[in-house]
Biotite code that builds the C-alpha atoms (Angstrom):
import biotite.structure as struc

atoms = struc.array([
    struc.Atom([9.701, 5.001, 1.175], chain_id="A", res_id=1, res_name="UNK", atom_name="CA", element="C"),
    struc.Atom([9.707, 7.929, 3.394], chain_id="A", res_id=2, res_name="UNK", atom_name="CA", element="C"),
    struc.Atom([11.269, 11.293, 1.577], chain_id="A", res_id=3, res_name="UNK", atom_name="CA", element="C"),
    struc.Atom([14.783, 12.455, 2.769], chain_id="A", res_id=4, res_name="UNK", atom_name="CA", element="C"),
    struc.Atom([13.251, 15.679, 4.043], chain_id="A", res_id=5, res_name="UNK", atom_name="CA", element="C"),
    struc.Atom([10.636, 13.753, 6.647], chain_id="A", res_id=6, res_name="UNK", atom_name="CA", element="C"),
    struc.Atom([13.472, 11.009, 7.518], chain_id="A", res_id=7, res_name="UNK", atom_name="CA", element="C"),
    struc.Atom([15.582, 14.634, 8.429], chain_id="A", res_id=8, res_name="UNK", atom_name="CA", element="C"),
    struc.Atom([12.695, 15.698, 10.215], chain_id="A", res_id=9, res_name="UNK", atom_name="CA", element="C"),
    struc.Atom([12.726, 12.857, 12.597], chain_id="A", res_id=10, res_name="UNK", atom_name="CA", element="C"),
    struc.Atom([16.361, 12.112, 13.141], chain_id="A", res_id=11, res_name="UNK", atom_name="CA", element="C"),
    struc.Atom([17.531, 15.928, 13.312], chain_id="A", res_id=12, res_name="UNK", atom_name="CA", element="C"),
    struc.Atom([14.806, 18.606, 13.768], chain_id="A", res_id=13, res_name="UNK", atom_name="CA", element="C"),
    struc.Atom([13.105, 17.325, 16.651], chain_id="A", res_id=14, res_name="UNK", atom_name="CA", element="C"),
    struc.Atom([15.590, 16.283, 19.196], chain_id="A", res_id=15, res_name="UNK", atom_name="CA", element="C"),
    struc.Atom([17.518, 20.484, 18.164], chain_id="A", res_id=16, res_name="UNK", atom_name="CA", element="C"),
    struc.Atom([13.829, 21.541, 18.561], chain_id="A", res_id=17, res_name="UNK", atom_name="CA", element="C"),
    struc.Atom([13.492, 19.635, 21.651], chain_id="A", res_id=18, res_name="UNK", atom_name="CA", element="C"),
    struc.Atom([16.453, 20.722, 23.307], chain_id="A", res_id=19, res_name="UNK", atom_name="CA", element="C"),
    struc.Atom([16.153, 24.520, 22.324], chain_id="A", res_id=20, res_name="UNK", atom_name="CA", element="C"),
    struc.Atom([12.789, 24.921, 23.255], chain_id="A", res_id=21, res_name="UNK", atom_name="CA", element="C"),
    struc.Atom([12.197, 22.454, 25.972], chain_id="A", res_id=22, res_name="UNK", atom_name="CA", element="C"),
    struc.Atom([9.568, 20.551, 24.720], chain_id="A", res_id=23, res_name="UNK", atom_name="CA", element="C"),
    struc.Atom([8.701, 17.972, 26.907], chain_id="A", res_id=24, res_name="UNK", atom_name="CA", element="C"),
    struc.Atom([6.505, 15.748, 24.019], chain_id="A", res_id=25, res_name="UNK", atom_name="CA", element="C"),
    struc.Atom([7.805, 14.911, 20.779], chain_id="A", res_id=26, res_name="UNK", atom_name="CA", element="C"),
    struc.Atom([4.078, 16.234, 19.379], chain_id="A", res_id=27, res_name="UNK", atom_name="CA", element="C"),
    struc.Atom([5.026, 19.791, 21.013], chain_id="A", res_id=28, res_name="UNK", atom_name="CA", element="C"),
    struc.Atom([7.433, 19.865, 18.315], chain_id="A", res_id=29, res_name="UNK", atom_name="CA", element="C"),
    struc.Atom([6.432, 22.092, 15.817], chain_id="A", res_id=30, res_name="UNK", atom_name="CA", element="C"),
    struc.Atom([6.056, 20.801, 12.089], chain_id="A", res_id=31, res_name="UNK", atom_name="CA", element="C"),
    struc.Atom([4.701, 21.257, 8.511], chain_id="A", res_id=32, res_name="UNK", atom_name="CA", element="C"),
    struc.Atom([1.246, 21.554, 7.766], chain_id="A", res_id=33, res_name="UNK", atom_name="CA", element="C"),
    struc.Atom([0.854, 22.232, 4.416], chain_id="A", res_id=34, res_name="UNK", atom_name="CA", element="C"),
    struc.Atom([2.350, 24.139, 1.297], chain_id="A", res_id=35, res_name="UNK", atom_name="CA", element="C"),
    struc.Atom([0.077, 26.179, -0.594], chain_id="A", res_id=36, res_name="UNK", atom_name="CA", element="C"),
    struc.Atom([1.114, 27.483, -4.197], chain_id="A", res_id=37, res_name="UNK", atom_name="CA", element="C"),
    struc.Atom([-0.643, 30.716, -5.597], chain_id="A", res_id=38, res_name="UNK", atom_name="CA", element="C"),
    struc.Atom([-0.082, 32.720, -8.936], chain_id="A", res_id=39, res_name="UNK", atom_name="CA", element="C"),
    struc.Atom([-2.436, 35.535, -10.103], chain_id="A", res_id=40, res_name="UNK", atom_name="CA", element="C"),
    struc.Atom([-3.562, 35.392, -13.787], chain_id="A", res_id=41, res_name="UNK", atom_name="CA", element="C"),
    struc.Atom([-4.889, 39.451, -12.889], chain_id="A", res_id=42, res_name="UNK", atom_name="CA", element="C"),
    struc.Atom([-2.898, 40.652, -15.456], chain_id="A", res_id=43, res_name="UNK", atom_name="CA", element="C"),
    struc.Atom([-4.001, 39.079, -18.443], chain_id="A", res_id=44, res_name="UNK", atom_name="CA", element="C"),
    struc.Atom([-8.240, 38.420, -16.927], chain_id="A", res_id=45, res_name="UNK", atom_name="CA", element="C"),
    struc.Atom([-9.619, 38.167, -20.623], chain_id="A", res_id=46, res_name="UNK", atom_name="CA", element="C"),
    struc.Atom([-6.972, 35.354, -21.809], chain_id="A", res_id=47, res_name="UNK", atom_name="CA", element="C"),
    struc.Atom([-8.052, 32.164, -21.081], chain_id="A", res_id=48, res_name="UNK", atom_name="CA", element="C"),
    struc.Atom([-4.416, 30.762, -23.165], chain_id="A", res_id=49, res_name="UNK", atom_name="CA", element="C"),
    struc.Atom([-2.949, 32.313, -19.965], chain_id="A", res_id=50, res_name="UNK", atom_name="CA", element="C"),
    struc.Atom([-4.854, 31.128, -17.606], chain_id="A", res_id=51, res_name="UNK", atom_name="CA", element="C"),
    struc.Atom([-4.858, 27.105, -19.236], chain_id="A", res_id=52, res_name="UNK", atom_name="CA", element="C"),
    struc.Atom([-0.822, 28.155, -19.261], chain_id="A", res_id=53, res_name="UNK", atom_name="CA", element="C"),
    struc.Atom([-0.733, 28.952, -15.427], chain_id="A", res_id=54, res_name="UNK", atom_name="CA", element="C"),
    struc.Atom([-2.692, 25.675, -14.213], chain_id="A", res_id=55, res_name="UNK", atom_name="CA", element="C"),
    struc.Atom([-0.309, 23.771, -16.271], chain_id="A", res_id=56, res_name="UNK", atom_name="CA", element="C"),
    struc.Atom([2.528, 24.866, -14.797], chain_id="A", res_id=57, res_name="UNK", atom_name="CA", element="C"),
    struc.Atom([1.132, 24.479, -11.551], chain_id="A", res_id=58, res_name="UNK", atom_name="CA", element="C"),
    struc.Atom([0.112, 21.029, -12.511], chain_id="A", res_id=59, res_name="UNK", atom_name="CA", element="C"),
    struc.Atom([3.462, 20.068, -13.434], chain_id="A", res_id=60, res_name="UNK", atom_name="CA", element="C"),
    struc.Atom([5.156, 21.844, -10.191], chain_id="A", res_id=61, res_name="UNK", atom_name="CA", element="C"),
    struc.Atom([2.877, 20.178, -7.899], chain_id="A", res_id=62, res_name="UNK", atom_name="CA", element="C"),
    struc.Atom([1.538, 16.501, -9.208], chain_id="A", res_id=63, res_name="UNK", atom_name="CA", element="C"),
    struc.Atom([-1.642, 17.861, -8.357], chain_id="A", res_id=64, res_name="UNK", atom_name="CA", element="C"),
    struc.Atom([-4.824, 19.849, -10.236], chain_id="A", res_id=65, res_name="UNK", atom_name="CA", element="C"),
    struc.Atom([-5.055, 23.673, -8.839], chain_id="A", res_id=66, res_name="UNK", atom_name="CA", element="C"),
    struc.Atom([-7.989, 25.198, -8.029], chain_id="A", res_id=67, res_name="UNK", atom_name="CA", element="C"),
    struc.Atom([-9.543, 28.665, -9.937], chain_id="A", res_id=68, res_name="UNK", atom_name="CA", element="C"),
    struc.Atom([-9.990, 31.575, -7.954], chain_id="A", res_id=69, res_name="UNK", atom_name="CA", element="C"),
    struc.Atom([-12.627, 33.511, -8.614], chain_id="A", res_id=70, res_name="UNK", atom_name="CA", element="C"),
    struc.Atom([-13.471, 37.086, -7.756], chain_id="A", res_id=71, res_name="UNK", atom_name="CA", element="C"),
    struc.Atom([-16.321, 37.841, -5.240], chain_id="A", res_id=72, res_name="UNK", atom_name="CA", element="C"),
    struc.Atom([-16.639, 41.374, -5.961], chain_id="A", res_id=73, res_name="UNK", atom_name="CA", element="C"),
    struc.Atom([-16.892, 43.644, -8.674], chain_id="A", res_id=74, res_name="UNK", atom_name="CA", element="C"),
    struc.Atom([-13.926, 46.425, -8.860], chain_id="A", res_id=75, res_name="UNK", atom_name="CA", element="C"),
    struc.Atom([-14.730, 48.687, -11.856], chain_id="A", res_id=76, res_name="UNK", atom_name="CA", element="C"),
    struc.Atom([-11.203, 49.825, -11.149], chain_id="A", res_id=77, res_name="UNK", atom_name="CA", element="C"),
    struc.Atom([-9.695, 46.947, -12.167], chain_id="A", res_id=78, res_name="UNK", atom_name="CA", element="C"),
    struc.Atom([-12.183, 46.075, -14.439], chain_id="A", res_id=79, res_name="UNK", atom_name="CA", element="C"),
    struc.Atom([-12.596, 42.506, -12.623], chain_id="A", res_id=80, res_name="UNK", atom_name="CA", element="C"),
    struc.Atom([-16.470, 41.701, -12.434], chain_id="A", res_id=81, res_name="UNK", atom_name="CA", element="C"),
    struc.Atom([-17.523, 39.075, -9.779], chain_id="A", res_id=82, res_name="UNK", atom_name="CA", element="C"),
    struc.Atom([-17.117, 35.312, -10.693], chain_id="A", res_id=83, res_name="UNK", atom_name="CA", element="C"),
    struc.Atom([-14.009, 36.087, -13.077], chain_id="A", res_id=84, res_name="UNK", atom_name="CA", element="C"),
    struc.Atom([-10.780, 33.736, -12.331], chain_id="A", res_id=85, res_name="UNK", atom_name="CA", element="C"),
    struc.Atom([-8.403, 35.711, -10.569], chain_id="A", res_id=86, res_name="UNK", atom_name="CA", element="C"),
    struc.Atom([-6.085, 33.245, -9.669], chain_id="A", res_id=87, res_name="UNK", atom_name="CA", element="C"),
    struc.Atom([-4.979, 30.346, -9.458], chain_id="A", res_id=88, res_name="UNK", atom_name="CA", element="C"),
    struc.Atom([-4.106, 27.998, -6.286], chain_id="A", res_id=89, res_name="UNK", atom_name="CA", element="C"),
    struc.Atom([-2.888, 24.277, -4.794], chain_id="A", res_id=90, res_name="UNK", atom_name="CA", element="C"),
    struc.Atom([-2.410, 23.006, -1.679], chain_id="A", res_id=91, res_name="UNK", atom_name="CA", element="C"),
    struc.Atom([-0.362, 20.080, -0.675], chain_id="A", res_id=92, res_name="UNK", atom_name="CA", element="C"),
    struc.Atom([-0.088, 18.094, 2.091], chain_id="A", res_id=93, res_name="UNK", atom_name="CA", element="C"),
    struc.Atom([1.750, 14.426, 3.240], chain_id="A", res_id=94, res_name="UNK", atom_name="CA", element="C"),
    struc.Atom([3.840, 12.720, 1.308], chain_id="A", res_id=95, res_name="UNK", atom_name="CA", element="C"),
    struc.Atom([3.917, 15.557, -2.076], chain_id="A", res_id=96, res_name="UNK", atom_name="CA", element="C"),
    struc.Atom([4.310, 18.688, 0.222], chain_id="A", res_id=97, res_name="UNK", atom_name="CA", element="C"),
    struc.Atom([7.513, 16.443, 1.343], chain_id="A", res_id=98, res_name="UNK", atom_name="CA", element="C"),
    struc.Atom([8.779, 16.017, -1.701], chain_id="A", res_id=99, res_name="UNK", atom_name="CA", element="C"),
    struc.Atom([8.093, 19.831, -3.250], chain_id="A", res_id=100, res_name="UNK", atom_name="CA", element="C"),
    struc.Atom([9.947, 21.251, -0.089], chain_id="A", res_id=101, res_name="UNK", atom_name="CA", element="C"),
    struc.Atom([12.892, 19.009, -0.450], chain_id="A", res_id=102, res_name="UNK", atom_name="CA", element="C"),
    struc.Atom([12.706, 20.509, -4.675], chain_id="A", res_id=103, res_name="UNK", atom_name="CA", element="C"),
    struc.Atom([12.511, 23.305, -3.488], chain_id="A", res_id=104, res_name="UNK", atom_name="CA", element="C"),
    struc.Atom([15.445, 23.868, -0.819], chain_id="A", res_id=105, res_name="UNK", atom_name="CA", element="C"),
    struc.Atom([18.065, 21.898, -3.156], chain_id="A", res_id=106, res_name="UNK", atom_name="CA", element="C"),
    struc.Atom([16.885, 22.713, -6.875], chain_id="A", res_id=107, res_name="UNK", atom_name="CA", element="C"),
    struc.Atom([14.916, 25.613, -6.689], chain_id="A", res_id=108, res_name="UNK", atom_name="CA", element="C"),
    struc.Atom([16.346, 27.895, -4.970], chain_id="A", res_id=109, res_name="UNK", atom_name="CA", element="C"),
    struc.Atom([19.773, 27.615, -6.047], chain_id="A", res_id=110, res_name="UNK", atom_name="CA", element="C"),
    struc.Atom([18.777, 28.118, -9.973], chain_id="A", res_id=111, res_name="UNK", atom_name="CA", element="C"),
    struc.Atom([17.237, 31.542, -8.608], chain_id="A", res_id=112, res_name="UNK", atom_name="CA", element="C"),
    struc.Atom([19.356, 34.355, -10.411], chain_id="A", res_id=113, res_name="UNK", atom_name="CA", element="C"),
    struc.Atom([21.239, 36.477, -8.109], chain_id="A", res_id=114, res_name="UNK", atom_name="CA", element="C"),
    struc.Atom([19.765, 34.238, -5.082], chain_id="A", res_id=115, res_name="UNK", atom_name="CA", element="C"),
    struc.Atom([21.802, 35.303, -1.508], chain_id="A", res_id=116, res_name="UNK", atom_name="CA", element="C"),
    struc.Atom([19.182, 33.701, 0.764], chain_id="A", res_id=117, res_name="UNK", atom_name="CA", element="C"),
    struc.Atom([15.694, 34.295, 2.079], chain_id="A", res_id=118, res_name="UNK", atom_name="CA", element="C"),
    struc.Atom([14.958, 36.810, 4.421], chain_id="A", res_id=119, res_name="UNK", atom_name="CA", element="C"),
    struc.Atom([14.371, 36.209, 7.728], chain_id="A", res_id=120, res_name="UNK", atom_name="CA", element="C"),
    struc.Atom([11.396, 38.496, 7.679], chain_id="A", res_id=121, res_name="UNK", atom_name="CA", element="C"),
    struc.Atom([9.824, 36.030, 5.245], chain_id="A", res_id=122, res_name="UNK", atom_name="CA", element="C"),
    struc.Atom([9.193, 34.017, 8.655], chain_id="A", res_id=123, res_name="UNK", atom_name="CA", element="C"),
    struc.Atom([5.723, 35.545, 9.952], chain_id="A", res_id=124, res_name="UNK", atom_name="CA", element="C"),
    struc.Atom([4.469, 35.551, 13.586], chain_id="A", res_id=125, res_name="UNK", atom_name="CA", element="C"),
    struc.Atom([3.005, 32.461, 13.577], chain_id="A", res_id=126, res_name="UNK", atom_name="CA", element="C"),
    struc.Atom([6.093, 30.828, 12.107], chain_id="A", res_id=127, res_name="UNK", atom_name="CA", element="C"),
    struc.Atom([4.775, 30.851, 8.566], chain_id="A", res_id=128, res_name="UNK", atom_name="CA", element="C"),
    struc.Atom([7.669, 31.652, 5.571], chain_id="A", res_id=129, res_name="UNK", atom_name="CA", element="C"),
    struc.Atom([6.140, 32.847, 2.501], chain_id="A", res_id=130, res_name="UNK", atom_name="CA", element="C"),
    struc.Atom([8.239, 33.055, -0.892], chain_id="A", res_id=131, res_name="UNK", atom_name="CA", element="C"),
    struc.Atom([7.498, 34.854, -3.611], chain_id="A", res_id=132, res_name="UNK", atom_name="CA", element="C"),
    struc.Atom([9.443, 33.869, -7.734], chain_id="A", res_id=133, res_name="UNK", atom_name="CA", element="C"),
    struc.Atom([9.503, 36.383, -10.160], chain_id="A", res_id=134, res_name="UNK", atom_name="CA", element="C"),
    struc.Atom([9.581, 33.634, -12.797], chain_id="A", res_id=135, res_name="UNK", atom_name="CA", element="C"),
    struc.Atom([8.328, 30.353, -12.549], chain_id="A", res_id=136, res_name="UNK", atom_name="CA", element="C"),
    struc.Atom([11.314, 28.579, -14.986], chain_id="A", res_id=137, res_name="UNK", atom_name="CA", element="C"),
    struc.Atom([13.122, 28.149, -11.559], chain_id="A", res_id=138, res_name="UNK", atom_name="CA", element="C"),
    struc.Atom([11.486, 24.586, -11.133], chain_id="A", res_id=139, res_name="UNK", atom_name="CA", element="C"),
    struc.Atom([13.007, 21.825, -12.707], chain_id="A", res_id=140, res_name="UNK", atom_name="CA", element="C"),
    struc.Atom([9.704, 20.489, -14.503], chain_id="A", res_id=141, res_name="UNK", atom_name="CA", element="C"),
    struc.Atom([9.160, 23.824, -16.587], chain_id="A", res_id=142, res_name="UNK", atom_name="CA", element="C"),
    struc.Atom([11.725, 23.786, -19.466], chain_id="A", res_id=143, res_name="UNK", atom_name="CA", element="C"),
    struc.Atom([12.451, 27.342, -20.442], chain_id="A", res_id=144, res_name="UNK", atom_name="CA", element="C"),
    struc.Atom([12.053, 26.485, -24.100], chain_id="A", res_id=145, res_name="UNK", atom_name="CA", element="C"),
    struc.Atom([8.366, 25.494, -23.952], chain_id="A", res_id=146, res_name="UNK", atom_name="CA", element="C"),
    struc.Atom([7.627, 28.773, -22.261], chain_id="A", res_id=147, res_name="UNK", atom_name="CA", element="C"),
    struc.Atom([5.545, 30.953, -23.989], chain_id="A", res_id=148, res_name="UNK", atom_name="CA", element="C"),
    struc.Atom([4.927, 33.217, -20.930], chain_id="A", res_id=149, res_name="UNK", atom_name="CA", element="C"),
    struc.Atom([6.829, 34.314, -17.807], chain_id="A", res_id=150, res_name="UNK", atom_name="CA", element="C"),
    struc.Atom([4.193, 34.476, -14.687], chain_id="A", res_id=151, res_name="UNK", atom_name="CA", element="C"),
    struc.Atom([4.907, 34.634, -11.144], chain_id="A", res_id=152, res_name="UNK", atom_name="CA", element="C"),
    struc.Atom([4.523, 32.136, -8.408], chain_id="A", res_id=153, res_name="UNK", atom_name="CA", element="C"),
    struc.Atom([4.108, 32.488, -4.702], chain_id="A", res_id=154, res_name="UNK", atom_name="CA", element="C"),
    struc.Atom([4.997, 29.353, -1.991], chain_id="A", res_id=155, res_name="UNK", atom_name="CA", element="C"),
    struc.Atom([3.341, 29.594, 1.789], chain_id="A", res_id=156, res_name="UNK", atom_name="CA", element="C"),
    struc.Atom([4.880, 27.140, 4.291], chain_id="A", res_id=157, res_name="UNK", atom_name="CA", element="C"),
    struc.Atom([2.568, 26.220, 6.203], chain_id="A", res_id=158, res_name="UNK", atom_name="CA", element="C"),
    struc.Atom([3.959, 25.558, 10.227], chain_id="A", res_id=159, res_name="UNK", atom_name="CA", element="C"),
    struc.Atom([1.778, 24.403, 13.385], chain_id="A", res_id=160, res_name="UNK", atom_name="CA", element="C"),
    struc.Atom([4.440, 26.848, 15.259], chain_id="A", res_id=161, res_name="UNK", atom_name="CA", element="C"),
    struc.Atom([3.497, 29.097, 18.045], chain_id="A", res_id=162, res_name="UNK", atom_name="CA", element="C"),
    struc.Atom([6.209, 32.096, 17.596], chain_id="A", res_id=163, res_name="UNK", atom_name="CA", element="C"),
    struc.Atom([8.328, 33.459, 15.129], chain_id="A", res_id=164, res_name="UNK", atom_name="CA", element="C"),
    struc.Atom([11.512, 32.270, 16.459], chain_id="A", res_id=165, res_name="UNK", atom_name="CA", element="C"),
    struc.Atom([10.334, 28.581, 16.295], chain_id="A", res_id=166, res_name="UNK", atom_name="CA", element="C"),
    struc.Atom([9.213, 28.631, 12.753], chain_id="A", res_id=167, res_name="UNK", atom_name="CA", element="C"),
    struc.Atom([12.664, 30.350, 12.192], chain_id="A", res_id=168, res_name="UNK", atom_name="CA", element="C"),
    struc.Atom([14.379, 27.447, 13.955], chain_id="A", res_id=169, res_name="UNK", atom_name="CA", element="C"),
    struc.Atom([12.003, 24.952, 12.262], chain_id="A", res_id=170, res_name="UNK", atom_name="CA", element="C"),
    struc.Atom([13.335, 26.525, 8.644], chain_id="A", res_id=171, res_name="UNK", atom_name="CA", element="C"),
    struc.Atom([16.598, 26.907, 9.288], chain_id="A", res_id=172, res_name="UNK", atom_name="CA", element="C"),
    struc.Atom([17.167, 23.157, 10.491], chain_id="A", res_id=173, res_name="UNK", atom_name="CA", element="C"),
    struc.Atom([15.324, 21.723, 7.349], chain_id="A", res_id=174, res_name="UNK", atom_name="CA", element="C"),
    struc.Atom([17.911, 23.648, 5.648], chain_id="A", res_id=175, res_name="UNK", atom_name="CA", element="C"),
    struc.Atom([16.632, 26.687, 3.937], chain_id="A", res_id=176, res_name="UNK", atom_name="CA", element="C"),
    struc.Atom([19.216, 29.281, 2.931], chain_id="A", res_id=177, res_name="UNK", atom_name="CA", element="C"),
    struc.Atom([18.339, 32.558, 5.424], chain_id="A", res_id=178, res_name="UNK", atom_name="CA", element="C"),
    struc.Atom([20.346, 35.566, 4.236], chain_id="A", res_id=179, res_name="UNK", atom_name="CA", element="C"),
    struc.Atom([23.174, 36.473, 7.642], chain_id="A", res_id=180, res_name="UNK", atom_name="CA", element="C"),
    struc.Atom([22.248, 39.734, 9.182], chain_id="A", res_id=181, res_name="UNK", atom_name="CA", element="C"),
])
């Protein structure tokens, strides 16, 4: 079974991209690479309960194991010495980044508090969009009660686009909600 948001893909994106653009081959056609989830545990370095609590929400988000992060320099400022987990991090590709894209345009986003649509300057140059959650409740595997902490989450979209505008167009026609200037 091929998720709803590839099957969209095929039937709607390309021929719109096609015929803004002028691609001439349906591989020209720009397309998702990859989705790439990333919280920082920098706050709380010392407590590993945190850190055990972050890759198991990321576990859950995803349906994958993240990786650990680790520092590779020593900033007395910060008091982060080198090999201490900073972060923590997943990638998905294929069939999963499908389905946590589709999660995310219609379940996500609209349980966001106060949500009136992503900004276009989320799109980079290279047609990237990068999101960033205060809280990470907003996905429908986390139930708020079992929370013990609140910890951010940020979600990089991966595109094979050339410009801004494409990755823009790409977005928009999968059907994320872009704020109207």
């Amino acid at each position: 079974m091929i998720p709803r948001l590839k099957e969209k893909y095929f039937k709607h994106v390309v021929p719109a991209m096609e015929k803004r653009f002028g691609y001439k081959n349906v591989m020209a056609v720009p397309r998702l690479m990859k989705v790439v989830l990333n919280s920082g545990v920098g706050k709380s370095l010392k407590d590993d309960k945190f850190t055990e609590a972050v890759v198991n929400t990321l576990t859950r988000i995803s349906g994958q194991k993240p990786m650990l992060a680790q520092a590779k320099k020593s900033i007395s400022a910060f008091k982060i010495r080198q090999g201490m987990t900073v972060g923590v991090t997943v990638t998905m590709r294929g069939r999963r980044m499908y389905e946590f894209v589709d999660k995310l345009i219609n379940v996500a986003l609209a349980r966001v508090r106060d949500f009136q649509g992503i900004t276009s300057t989320s799109v980079d140059s290279r047609g990237n969009l990068t999101i960033g959650f205060k809280e990470h409740v907003v996905f429908p595997e986390i139930r708020s009660d079992e929370v013990e902490r609140i910890h951010g989450l940020e979600v990089c979209l991966t595109t094979n686009a050339k410009t801004r505008e494409e990755g823009l167009e790409l977005f928009t026609l999968l059907g994320f909600p872009f704020k109207k200037n």
